[in-house]
C-alpha positions in Angstrom: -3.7 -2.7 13.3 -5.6 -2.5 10.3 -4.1 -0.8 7.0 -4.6 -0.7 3.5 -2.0 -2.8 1.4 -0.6 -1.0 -1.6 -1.1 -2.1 -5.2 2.1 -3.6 -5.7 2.2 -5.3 -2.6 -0.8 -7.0 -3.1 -0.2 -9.4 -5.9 3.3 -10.6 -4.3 1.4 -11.0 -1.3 -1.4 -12.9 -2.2 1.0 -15.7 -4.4 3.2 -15.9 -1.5 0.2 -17.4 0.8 -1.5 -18.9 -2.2 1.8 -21.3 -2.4 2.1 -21.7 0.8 -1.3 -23.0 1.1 -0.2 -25.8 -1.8 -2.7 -23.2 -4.0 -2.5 -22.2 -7.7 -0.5 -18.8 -7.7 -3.1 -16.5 -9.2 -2.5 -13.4 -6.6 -5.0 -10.8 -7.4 -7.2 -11.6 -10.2 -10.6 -11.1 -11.2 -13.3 -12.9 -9.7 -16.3 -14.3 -12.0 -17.6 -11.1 -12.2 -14.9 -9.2 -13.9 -13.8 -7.5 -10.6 -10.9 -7.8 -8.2 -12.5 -9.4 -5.2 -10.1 -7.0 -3.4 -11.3 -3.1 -3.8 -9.2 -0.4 -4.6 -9.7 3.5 -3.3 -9.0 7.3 -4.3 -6.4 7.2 -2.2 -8.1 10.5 0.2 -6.9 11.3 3.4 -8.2 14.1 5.9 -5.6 14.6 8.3 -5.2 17.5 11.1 -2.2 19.5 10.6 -1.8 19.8 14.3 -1.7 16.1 14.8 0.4 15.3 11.5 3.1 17.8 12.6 3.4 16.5 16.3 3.4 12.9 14.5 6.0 14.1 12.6 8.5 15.4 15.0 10.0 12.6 16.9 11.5 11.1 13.6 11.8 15.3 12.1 9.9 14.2 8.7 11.9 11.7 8.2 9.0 8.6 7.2 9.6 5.0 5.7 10.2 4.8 2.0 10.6 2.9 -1.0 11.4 2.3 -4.6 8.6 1.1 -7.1 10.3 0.2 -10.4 8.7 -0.4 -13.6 10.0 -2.6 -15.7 9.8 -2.5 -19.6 9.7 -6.8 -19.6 9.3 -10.0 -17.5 13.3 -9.8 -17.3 13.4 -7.2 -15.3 16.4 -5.5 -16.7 15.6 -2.2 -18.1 13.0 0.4 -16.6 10.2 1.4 -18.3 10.2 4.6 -17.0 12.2 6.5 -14.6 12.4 5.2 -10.9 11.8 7.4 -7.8 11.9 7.1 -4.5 8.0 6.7 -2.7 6.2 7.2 0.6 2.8 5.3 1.4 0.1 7.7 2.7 -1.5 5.0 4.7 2.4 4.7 6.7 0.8 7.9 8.7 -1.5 6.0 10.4 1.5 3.9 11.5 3.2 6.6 12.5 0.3 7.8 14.9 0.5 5.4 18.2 -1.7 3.3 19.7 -3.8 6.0 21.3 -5.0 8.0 18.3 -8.0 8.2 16.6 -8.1 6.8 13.3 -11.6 6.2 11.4 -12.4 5.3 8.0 -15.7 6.1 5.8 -16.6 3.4 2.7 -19.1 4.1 0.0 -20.2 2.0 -2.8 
């Protein structure tokens, strides 16, 4: 399966293998160009209610989560803002099965 990665799982993800690989930690930073050599989105999704409903049913909504602090400093000790609890739209796809039909359309 091929899914998108979420912004903050990127940069964690990308040092991990970097050090693994005996590489400078830089995670995701900008290539000689000024850009991220890895592409953000609008974060749009078309989805057919029939399909997300009947997607939804065997778990009866319930879908993975998570928290995405933000921290006021490197220390990690105080919030900057107030924390909440977070679904990731590209989890649906996840949530579909083997069998569906999933496309994706790019633009520059």
């Amino acid at each position: 399966m091929v899914c998108n990665v979420e912004y903050n799982q990127l940069d964690p993800m990308l040092k991990t293998i970097q050090k693994a690989n005996g590489e400078e930690e830089m995670g995701d930073s900008a290539a000689e160009d000024g850009f991220s050599p890895y592409p953000g989105n609008i974060n749009l999704l078309v989805v057919g209610l029939g399909n997300y409903a009947a997607a939804l049913q065997p778990s009866e909504g319930i879908i993975p989560e998570f928290v995405n602090p933000k921290y006021a400093d490197e220390s990690k000790t105080t919030f900057k803002s107030p924390t909440r609890l977070e679904c990731m739209m590209q989890d649906y796809a996840k949530l579909l099965g083997s069998g569906a039909k999933v496309g994706v359309t790019y633009t520059k």
